[in-house]
C-alpha positions as CSV (number, residue, x, y, z in Angstrom):
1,X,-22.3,-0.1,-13.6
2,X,-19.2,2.1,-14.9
3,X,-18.9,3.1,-18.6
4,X,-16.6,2.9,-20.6
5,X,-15.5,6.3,-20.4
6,X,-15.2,5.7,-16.6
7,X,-12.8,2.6,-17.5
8,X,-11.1,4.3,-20.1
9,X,-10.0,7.2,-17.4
10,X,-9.2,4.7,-14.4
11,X,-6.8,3.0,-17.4
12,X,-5.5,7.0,-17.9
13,X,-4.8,7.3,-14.2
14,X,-3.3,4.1,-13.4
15,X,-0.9,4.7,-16.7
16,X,0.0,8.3,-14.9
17,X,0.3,6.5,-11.8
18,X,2.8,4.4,-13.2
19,X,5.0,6.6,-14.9
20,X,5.2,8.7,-11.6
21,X,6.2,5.6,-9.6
22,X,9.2,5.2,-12.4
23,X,10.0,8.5,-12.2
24,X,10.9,7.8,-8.6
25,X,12.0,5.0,-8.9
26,X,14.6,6.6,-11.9
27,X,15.2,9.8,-10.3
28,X,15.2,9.1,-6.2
29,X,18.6,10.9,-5.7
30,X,16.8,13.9,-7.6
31,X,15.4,16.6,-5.2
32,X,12.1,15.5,-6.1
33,X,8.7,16.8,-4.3
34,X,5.1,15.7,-5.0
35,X,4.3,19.3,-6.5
36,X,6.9,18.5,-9.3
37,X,5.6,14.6,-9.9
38,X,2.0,16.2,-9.8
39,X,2.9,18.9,-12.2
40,X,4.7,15.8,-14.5
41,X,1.6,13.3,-14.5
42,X,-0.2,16.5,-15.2
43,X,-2.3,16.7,-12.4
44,X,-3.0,18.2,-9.2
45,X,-1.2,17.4,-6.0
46,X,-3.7,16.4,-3.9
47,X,-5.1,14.7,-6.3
48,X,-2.1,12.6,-7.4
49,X,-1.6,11.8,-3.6
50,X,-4.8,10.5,-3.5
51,X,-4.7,8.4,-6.2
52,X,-1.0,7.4,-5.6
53,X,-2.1,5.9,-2.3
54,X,-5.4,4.0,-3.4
55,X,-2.9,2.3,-6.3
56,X,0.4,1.5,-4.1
57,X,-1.0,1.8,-0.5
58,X,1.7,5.0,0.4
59,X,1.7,8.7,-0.3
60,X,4.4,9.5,-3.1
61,X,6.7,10.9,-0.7
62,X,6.5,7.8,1.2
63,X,7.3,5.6,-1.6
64,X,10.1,8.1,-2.2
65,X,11.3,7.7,1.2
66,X,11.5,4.2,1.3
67,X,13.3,4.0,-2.3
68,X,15.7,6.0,-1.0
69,X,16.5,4.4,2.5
70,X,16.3,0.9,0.0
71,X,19.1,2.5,-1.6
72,X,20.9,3.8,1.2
73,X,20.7,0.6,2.8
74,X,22.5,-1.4,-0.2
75,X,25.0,1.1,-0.1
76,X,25.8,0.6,3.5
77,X,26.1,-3.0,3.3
78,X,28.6,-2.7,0.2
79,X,30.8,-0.4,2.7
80,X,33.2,1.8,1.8
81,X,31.2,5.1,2.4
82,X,30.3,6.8,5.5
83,X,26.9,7.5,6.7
84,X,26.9,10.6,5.8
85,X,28.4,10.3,2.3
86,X,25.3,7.5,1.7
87,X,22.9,10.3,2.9
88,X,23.4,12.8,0.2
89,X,23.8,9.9,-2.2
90,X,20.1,8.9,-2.4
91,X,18.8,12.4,-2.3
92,X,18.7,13.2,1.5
93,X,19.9,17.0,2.2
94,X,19.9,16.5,5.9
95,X,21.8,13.6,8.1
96,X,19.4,14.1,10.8
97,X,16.4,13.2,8.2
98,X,17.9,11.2,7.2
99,X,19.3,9.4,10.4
100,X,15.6,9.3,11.9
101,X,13.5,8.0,8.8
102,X,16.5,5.5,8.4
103,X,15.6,4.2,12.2
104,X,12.2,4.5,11.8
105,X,11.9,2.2,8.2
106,X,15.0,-0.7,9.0
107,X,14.9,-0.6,13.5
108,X,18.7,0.1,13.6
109,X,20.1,3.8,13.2
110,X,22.3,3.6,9.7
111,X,25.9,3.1,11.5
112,X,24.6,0.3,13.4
113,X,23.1,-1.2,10.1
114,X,26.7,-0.5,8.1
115,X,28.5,-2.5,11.0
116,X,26.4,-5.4,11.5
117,X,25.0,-6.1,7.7
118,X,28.3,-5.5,6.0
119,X,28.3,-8.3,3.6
120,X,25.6,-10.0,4.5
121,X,24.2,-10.2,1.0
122,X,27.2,-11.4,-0.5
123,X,26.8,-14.6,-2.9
124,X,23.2,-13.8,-2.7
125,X,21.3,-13.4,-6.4
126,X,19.9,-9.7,-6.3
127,X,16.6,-9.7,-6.7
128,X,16.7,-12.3,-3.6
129,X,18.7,-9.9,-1.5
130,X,16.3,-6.8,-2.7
131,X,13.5,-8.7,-1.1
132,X,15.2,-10.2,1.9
133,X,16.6,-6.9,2.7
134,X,13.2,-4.6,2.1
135,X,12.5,-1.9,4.5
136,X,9.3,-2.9,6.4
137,X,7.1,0.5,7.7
138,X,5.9,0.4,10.9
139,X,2.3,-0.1,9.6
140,X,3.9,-3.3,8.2
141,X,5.2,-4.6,10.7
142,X,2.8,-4.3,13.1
143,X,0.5,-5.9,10.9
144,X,2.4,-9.1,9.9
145,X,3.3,-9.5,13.2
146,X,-1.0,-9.9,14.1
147,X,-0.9,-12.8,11.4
Protein backbone atom coordinates (compact mmCIF):
# COMPACT_ATOMS: atom_id res chain seq x y z
CA UNK A 1 0.00 0.00 0.00
CA UNK A 2 1.54 3.53 -0.90
CA UNK A 3 0.92 6.65 1.25
CA UNK A 4 0.01 9.49 0.48
CA UNK A 5 3.23 11.07 0.68
CA UNK A 6 4.31 8.35 -1.89
CA UNK A 7 1.30 9.69 -4.23
CA UNK A 8 1.84 13.12 -3.52
CA UNK A 9 5.70 12.72 -4.93
CA UNK A 10 4.76 10.36 -8.02
CA UNK A 11 2.11 13.57 -8.76
CA UNK A 12 5.54 15.89 -8.11
CA UNK A 13 7.49 13.82 -10.65
CA UNK A 14 5.02 13.26 -13.28
CA UNK A 15 4.36 17.32 -13.13
CA UNK A 16 8.44 17.74 -13.59
CA UNK A 17 8.16 15.18 -16.14
CA UNK A 18 5.83 17.06 -17.95
CA UNK A 19 7.17 20.37 -18.00
CA UNK A 20 10.56 18.74 -19.30
CA UNK A 21 8.69 17.12 -22.21
CA UNK A 22 7.31 20.89 -23.10
CA UNK A 23 10.37 22.19 -22.67
CA UNK A 24 11.44 20.05 -25.64
CA UNK A 25 8.88 20.16 -27.22
CA UNK A 26 9.17 24.43 -26.97
CA UNK A 27 12.73 24.54 -27.31
CA UNK A 28 13.89 21.46 -29.82
CA UNK A 29 15.95 23.85 -32.06
CA UNK A 30 17.72 24.97 -28.71
CA UNK A 31 21.10 23.10 -28.16
CA UNK A 32 19.44 21.34 -25.44
CA UNK A 33 21.21 18.27 -23.43
CA UNK A 34 19.72 16.10 -20.58
CA UNK A 35 22.23 17.74 -18.05
CA UNK A 36 20.44 21.11 -18.75
CA UNK A 37 16.58 19.61 -18.63
CA UNK A 38 17.82 17.66 -15.44
CA UNK A 39 19.30 20.77 -13.88
CA UNK A 40 15.68 22.61 -15.01
CA UNK A 41 13.24 19.86 -13.41
CA UNK A 42 15.66 20.16 -10.64
CA UNK A 43 16.87 16.90 -10.59
CA UNK A 44 19.61 14.60 -11.32
CA UNK A 45 20.35 13.31 -14.74
CA UNK A 46 20.19 9.90 -14.28
CA UNK A 47 17.51 10.21 -12.41
CA UNK A 48 15.41 12.28 -14.75
CA UNK A 49 16.38 9.70 -17.54
CA UNK A 50 14.98 7.16 -15.54
CA UNK A 51 11.98 8.49 -14.80
CA UNK A 52 11.53 10.18 -18.29
CA UNK A 53 11.56 6.68 -19.83
CA UNK A 54 9.20 4.83 -17.28
CA UNK A 55 6.58 7.96 -18.08
CA UNK A 56 7.00 8.31 -22.10
CA UNK A 57 8.69 4.89 -22.99
CA UNK A 58 12.13 6.97 -24.49
CA UNK A 59 15.20 8.54 -22.98
CA UNK A 60 14.89 12.45 -23.20
CA UNK A 61 17.30 12.71 -25.81
CA UNK A 62 15.29 10.30 -27.71
CA UNK A 63 12.18 12.14 -27.48
CA UNK A 64 14.39 15.11 -28.47
CA UNK A 65 15.58 13.38 -31.42
CA UNK A 66 12.44 12.39 -32.76
CA UNK A 67 10.83 15.98 -32.22
CA UNK A 68 13.43 17.26 -34.12
CA UNK A 69 13.46 14.74 -37.17
CA UNK A 70 9.25 15.38 -36.82
CA UNK A 71 10.18 18.76 -37.53
CA UNK A 72 12.70 18.36 -39.96
CA UNK A 73 10.49 16.14 -41.83
CA UNK A 74 7.52 18.82 -42.14
CA UNK A 75 9.96 21.05 -43.30
CA UNK A 76 11.15 18.96 -46.10
CA UNK A 77 7.84 18.13 -47.36
CA UNK A 78 6.95 22.03 -47.45
CA UNK A 79 10.20 22.38 -49.81
CA UNK A 80 11.94 25.22 -50.46
CA UNK A 81 15.05 24.42 -48.15
CA UNK A 82 17.86 22.20 -48.63
CA UNK A 83 18.79 19.40 -46.44
CA UNK A 84 21.15 20.91 -44.98
CA UNK A 85 19.49 24.34 -44.28
CA UNK A 86 16.51 21.88 -42.53
CA UNK A 87 19.41 20.36 -40.40
CA UNK A 88 20.52 23.33 -38.49
CA UNK A 89 16.93 24.37 -38.35
CA UNK A 90 15.71 21.90 -35.72
CA UNK A 91 18.77 22.00 -33.70
CA UNK A 92 21.12 19.47 -35.43
CA UNK A 93 24.92 20.85 -35.52
CA UNK A 94 26.08 18.06 -37.77
CA UNK A 95 24.55 16.96 -41.38
CA UNK A 96 26.06 13.60 -40.91
CA UNK A 97 23.88 13.28 -37.40
CA UNK A 98 21.80 14.31 -38.67
CA UNK A 99 21.58 12.42 -42.08
CA UNK A 100 21.91 8.99 -40.17
CA UNK A 101 19.25 9.42 -37.29
CA UNK A 102 17.00 10.89 -40.10
CA UNK A 103 17.51 7.30 -41.98
CA UNK A 104 17.33 5.42 -39.03
CA UNK A 105 13.65 7.16 -37.58
CA UNK A 106 11.63 7.70 -41.26
CA UNK A 107 13.69 4.52 -43.74
CA UNK A 108 14.61 7.03 -46.40
CA UNK A 109 17.81 9.38 -46.11
CA UNK A 110 16.28 13.13 -45.94
CA UNK A 111 16.83 14.09 -49.83
CA UNK A 112 15.07 11.07 -50.79
CA UNK A 113 12.17 11.96 -48.34
CA UNK A 114 12.25 15.91 -49.72
CA UNK A 115 11.73 14.40 -53.37
CA UNK A 116 9.28 11.89 -52.93
CA UNK A 117 6.87 13.44 -49.93
CA UNK A 118 6.91 16.93 -51.38
CA UNK A 119 3.32 17.84 -50.89
CA UNK A 120 2.06 14.94 -49.95
CA UNK A 121 0.25 16.49 -46.89
CA UNK A 122 -1.31 19.11 -48.78
CA UNK A 123 -5.19 19.65 -48.21
CA UNK A 124 -4.67 17.37 -45.30
CA UNK A 125 -6.02 18.87 -41.65
CA UNK A 126 -2.70 19.08 -39.45
CA UNK A 127 -3.11 17.17 -36.70
CA UNK A 128 -4.14 14.31 -39.33
CA UNK A 129 -0.93 14.78 -41.28
CA UNK A 130 1.19 14.98 -37.77
CA UNK A 131 0.01 11.55 -37.11
CA UNK A 132 -0.03 10.07 -40.53
CA UNK A 133 3.46 11.39 -41.02
CA UNK A 134 5.05 10.37 -37.35
CA UNK A 135 8.51 8.93 -37.29
CA UNK A 136 8.20 5.22 -36.19
CA UNK A 137 11.66 3.86 -34.15
CA UNK A 138 12.86 0.85 -35.07
CA UNK A 139 11.57 -0.73 -31.74
CA UNK A 140 8.25 0.40 -33.23
CA UNK A 141 8.20 -0.90 -36.06
CA UNK A 142 9.38 -4.09 -35.40
CA UNK A 143 6.80 -4.43 -32.99
CA UNK A 144 3.66 -3.47 -34.89
CA UNK A 145 4.79 -5.34 -37.60
CA UNK A 146 4.55 -8.89 -34.95
CA UNK A 147 0.79 -7.73 -34.39
Amino acid sequence: MTSRADDAQRWADLARLRRVRDRIDREYAQPLDVEALARGANMSAGHLSRQFRAAYGESPYGYLVTRRIERAMALLRRGGMSVTEVCFAVGFSSLGTFSTRFTELVGKPPSVYREEETGATEGMAPCVAKQVTRPIRNREASSSART
